[in-house]
N, CA, C and O atoms as a Tinker XYZ file with bonds, in Angstrom:
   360  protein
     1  N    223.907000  143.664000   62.865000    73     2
     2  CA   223.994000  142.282000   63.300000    64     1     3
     3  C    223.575000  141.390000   62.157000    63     2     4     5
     4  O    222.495000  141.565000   61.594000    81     3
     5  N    224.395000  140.460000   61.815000    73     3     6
     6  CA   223.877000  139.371000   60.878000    64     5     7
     7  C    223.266000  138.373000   60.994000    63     6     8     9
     8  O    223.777000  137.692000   61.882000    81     7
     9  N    222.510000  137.959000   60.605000    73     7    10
    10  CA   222.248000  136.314000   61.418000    64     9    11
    11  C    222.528000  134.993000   60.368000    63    10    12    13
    12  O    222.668000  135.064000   59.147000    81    11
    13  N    222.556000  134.082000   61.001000    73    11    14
    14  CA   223.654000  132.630000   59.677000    64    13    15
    15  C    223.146000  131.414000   60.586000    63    14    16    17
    16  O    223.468000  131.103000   61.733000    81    15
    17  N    222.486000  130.987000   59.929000    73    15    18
    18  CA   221.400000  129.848000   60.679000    64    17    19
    19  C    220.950000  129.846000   61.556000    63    18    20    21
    20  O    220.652000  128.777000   62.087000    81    19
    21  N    220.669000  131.095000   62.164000    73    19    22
    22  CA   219.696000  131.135000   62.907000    64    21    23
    23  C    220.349000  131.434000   64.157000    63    22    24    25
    24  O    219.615000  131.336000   65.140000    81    23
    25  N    221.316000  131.709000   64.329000    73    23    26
    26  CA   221.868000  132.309000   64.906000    64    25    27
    27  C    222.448000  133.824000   65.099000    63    26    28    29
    28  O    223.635000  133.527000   64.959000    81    27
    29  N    222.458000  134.714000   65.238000    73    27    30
    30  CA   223.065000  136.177000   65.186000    64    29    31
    31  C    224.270000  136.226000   66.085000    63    30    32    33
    32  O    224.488000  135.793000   67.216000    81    31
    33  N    225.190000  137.094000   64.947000    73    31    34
    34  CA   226.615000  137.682000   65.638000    64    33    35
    35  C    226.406000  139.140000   65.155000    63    34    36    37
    36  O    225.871000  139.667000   64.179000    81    35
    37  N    227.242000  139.680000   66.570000    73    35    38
    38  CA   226.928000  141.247000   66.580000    64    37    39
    39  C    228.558000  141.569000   67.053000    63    38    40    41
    40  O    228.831000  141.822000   68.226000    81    39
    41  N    229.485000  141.527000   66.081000    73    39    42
    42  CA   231.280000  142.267000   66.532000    64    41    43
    43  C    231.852000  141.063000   66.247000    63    42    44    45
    44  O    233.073000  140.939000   66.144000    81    43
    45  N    230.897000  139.951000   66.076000    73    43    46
    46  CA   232.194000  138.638000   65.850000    64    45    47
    47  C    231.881000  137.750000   67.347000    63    46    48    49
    48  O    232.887000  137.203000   67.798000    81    47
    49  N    231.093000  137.632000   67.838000    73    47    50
    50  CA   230.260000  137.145000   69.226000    64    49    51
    51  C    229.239000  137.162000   68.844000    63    50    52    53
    52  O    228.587000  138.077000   68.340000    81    51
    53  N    228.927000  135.807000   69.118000    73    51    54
    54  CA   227.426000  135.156000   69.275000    64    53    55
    55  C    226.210000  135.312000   70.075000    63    54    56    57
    56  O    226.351000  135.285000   71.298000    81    55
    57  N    225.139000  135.457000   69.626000    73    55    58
    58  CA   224.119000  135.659000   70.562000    64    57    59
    59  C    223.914000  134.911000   71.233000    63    58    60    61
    60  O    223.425000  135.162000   72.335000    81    59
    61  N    224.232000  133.602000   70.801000    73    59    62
    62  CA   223.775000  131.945000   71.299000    64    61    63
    63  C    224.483000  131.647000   72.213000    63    62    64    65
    64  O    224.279000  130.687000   72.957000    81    63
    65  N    225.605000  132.584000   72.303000    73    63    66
    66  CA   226.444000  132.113000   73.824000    64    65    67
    67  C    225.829000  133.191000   75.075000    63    66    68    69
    68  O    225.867000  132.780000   76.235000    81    67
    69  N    225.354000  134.365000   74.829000    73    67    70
    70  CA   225.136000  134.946000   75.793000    64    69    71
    71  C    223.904000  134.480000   76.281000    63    70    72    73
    72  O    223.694000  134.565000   77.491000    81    71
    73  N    222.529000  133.704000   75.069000    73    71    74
    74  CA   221.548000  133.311000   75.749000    64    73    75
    75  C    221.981000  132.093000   76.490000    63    74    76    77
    76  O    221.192000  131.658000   77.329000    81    75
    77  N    223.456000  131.290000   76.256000    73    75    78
    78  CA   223.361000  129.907000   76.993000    64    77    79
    79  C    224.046000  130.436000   78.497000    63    78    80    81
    80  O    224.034000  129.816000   79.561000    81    79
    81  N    224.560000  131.602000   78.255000    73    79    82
    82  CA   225.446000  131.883000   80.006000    64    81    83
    83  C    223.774000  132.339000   80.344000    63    82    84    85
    84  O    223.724000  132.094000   81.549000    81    83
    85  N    222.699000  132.744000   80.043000    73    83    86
    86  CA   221.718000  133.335000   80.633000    64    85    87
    87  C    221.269000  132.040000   81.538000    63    86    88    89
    88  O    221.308000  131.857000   82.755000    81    87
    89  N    220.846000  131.250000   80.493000    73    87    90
    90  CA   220.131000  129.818000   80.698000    64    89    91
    91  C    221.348000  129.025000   82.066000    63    90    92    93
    92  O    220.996000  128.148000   82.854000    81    91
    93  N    222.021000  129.324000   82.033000    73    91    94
    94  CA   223.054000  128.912000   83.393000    64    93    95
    95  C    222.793000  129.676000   84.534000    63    94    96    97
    96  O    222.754000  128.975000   85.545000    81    95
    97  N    222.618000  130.759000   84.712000    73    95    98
    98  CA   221.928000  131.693000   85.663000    64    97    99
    99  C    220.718000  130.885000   86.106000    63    98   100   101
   100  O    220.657000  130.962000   87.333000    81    99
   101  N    219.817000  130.208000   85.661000    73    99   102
   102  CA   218.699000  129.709000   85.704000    64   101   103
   103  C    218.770000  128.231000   85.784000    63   102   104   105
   104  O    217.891000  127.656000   85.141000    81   103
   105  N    219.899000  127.227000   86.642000    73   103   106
   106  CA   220.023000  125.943000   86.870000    64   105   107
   107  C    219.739000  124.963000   87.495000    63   106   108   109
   108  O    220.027000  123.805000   87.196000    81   107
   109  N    218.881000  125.505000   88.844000    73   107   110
   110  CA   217.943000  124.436000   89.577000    64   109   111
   111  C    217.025000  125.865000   89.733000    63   110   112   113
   112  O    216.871000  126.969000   89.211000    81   111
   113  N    216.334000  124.660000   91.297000    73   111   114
   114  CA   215.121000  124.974000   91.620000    64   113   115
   115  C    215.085000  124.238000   92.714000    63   114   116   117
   116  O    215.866000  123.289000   92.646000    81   115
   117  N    214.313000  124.322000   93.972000    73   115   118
   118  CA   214.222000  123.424000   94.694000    64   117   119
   119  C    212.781000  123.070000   94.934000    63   118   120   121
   120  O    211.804000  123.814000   94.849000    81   119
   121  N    212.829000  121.835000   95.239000    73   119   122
   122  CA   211.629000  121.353000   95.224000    64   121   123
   123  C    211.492000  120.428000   96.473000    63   122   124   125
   124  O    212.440000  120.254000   97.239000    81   123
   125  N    209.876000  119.649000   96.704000    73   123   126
   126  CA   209.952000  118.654000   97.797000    64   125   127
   127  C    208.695000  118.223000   97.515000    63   126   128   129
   128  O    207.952000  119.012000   96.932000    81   127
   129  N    208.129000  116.694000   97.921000    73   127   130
   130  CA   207.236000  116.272000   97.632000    64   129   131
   131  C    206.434000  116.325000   98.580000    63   130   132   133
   132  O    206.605000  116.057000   99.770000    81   131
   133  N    205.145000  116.839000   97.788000    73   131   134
   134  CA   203.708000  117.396000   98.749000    64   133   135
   135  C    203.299000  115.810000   98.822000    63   134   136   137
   136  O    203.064000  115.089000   97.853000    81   135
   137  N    203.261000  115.330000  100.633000    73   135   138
   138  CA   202.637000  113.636000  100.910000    64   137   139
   139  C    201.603000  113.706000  100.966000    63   138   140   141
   140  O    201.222000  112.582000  101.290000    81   139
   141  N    200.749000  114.366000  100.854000    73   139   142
   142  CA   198.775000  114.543000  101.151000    64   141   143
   143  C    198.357000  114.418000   99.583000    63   142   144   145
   144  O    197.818000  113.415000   99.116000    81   143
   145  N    198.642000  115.428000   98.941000    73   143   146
   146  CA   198.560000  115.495000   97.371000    64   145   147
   147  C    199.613000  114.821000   96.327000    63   146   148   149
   148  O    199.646000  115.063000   95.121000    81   147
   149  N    200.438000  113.957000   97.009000    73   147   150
   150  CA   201.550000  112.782000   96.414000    64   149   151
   151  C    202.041000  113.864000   94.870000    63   150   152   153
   152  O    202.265000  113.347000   93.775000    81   151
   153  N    202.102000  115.005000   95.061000    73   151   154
   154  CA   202.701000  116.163000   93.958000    64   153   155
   155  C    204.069000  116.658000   94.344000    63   154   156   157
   156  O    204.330000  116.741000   95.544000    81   155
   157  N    205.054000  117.027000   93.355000    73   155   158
   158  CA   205.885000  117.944000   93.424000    64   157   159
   159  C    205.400000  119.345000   93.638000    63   158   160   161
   160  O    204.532000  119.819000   92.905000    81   159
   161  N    205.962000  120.051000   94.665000    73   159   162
   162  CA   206.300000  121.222000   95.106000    64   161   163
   163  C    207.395000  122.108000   94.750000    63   162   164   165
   164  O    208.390000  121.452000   94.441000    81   163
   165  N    207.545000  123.196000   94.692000    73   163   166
   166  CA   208.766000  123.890000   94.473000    64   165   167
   167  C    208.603000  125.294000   94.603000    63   166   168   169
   168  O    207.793000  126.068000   94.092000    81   167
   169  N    209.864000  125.516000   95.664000    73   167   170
   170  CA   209.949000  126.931000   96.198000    64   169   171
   171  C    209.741000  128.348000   95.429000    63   170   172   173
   172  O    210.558000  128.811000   94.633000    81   171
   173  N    208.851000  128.791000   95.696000    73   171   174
   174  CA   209.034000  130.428000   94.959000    64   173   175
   175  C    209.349000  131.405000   96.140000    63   174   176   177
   176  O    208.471000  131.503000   96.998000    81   175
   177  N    210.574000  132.193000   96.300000    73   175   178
   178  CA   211.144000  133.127000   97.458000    64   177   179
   179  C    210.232000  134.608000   96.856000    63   178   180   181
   180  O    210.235000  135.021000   95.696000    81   179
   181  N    209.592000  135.128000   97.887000    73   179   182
   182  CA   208.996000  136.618000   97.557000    64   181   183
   183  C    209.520000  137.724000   97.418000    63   182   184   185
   184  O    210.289000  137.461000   96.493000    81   183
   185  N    209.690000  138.824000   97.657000    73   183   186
   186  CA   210.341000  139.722000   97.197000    64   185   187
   187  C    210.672000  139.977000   98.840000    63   186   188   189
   188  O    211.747000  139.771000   99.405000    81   187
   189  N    210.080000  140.218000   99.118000    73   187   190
   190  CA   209.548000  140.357000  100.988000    64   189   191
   191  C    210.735000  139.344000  101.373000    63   190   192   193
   192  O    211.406000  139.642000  102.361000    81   191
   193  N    211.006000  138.319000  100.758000    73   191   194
   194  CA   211.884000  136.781000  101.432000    64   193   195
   195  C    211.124000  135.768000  101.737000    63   194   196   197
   196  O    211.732000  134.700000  101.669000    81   195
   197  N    209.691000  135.661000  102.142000    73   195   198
   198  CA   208.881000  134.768000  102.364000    64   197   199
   199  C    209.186000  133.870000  101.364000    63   198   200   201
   200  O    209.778000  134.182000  100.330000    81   199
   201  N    208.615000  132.243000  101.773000    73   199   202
   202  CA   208.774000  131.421000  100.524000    64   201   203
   203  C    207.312000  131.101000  100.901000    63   202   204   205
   204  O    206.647000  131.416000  101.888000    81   203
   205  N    206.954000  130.207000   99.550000    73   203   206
   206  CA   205.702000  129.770000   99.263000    64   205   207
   207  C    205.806000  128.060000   98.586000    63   206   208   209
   208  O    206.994000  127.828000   98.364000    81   207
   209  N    205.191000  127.222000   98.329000    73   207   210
   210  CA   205.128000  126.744000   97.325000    64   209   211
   211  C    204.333000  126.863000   96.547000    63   210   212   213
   212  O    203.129000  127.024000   96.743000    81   211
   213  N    205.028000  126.786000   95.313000    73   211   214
   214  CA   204.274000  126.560000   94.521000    64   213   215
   215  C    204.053000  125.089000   93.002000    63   214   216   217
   216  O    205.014000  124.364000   92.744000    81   215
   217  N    202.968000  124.965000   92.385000    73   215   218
   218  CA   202.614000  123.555000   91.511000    64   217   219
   219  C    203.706000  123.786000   90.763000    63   218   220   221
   220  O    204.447000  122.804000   90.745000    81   219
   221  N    204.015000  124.518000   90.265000    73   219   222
   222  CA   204.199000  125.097000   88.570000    64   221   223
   223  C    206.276000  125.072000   88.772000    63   222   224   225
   224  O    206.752000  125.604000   89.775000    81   223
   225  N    206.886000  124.648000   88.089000    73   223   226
   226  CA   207.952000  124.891000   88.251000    64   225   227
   227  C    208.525000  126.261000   87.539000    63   226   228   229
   228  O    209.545000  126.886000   87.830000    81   227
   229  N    207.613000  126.514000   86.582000    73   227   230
   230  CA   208.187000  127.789000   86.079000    64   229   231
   231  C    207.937000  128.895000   86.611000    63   230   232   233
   232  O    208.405000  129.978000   86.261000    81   231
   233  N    206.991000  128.641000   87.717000    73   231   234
   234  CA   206.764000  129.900000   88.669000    64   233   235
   235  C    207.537000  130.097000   89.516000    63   234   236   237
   236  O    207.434000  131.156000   90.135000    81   235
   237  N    208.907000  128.881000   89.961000    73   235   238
   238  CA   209.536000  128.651000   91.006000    64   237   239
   239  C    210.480000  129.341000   91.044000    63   238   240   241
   240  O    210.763000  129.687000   89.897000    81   239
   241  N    211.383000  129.889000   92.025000    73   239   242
   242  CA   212.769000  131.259000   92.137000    64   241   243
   243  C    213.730000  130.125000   91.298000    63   242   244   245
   244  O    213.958000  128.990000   91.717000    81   243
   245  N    214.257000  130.711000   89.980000    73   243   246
   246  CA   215.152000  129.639000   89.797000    64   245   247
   247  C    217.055000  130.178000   90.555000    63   246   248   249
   248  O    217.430000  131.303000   90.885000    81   247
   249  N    217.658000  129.150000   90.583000    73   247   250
   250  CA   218.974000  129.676000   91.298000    64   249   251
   251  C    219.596000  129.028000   90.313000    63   250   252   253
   252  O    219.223000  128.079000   89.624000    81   251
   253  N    221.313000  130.095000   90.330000    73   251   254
   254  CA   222.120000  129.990000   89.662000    64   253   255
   255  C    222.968000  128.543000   89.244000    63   254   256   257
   256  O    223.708000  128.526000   88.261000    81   255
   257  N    222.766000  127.351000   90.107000    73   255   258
   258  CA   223.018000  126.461000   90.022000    64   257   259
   259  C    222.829000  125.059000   90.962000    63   258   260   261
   260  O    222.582000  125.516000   92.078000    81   259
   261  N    222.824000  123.952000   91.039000    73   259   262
   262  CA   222.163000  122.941000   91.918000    64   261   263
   263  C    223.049000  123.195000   93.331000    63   262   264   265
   264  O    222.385000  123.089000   94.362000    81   263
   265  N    224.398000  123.502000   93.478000    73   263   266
   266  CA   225.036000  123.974000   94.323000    64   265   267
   267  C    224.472000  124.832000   95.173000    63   266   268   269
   268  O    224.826000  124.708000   96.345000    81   267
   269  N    223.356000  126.035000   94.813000    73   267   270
   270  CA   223.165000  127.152000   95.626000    64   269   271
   271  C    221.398000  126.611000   95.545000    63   270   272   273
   272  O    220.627000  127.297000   96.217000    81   271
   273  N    220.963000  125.766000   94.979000    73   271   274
   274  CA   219.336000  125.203000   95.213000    64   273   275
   275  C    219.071000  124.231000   96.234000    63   274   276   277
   276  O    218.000000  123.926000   96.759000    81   275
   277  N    220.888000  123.555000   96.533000    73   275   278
   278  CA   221.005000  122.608000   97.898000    64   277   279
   279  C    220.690000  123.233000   98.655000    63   278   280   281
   280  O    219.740000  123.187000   99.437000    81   279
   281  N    222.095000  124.433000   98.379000    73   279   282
   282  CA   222.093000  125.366000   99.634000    64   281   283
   283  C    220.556000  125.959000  100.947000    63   282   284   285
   284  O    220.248000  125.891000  102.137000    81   283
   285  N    220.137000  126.417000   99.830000    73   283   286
   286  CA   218.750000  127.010000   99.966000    64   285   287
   287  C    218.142000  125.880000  100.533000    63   286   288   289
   288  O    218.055000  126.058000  101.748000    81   287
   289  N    217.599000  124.597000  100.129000    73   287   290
   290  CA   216.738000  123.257000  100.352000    64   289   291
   291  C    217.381000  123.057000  101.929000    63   290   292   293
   292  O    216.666000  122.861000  102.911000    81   291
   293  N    218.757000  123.139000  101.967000    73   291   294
   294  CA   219.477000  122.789000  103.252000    64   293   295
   295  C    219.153000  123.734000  104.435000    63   294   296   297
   296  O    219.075000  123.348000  105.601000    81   295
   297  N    218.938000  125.252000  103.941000    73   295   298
   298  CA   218.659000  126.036000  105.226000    64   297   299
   299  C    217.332000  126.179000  105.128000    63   298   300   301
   300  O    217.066000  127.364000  105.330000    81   299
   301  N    216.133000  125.392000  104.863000    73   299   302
   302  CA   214.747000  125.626000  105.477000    64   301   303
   303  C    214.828000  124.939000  106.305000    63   302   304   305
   304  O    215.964000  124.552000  106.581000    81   303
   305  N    213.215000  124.240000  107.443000    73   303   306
   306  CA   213.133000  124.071000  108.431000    64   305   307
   307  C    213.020000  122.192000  107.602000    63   306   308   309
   308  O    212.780000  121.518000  106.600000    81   307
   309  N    213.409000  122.221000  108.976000    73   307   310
   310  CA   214.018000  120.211000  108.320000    64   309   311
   311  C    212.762000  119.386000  107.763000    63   310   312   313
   312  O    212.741000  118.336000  107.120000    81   311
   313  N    211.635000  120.274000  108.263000    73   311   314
   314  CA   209.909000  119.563000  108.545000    64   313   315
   315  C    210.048000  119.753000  106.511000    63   314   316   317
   316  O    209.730000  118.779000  105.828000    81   315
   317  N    210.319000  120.485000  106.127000    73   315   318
   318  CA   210.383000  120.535000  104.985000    64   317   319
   319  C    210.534000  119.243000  103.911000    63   318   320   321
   320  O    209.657000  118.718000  103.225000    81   319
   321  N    212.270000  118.857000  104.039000    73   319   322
   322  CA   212.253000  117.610000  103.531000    64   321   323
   323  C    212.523000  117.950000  102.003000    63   322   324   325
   324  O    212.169000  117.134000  101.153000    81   323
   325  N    213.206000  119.257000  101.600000    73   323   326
   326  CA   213.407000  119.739000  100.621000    64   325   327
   327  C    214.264000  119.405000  100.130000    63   326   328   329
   328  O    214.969000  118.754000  100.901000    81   327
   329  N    214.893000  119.538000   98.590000    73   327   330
   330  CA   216.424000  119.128000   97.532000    64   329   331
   331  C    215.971000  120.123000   96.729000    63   330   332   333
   332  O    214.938000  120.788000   96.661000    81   331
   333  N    217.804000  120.015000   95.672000    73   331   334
   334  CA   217.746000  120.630000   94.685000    64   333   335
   335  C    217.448000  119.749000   93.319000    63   334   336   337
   336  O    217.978000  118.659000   93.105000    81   335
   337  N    216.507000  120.404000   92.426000    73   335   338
   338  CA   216.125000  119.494000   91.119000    64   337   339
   339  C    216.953000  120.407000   89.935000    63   338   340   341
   340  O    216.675000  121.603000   90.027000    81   339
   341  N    217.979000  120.058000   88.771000    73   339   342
   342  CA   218.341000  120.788000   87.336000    64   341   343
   343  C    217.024000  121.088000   86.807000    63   342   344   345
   344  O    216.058000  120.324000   86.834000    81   343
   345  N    217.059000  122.230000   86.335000    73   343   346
   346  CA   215.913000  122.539000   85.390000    64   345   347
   347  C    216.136000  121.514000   83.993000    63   346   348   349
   348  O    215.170000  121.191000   83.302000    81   347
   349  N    217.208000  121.167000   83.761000    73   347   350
   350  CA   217.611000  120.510000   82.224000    64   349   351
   351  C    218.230000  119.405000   82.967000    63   350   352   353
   352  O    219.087000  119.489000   83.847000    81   351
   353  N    217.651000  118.321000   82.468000    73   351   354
   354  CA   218.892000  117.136000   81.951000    64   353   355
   355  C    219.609000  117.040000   81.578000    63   354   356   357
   356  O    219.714000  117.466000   80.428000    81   355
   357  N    220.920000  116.288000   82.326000    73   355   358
   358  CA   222.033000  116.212000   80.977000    64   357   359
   359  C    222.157000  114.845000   79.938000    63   358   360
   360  O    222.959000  114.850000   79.005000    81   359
């Protein structure tokens, strides 16, 4: 594999594209605002399926895209009051 500014190609394909399809795998998150502690919240799903919240967004289940972080925000219990947030700006 060579690398050419900092980038590496391995056959004539870039590394930098497979880490950016990774980083797309990883496109929201859902979140909801805690009203007692006036904080953002955001879902972490357990292995079990339980959800939790949690402070930290990088602790949060990330989903493949804001499409499937609605999804998710849309089927908890309404008391929730949940959405989907992009991990990145555009």
């Amino acid at each position: 594999m060579a690398r050419v500014g900092g980038i590496g190609f391995h056959g004539g394909v870039e590394e930098k594209e497979n880490a950016m399809s990774i980083m797309h795998l990883a496109g929201a998150v859902v979140s909801k605002v805690d009203p007692i502690a006036h904080a953002d919240r955001y879902l972490h799903v357990t292995d079990g399926g339980a959800f939790e919240w949690v402070g930290d967004p990088g602790a949060a289940t990330p989903f493949a895209s804001m499409r499937e972080a609605a999804r998710m925000a849309v089927r908890l219990p309404s008391g929730q009051r949940a959405f989907g947030v992009p991990l990145q700006s555009h």
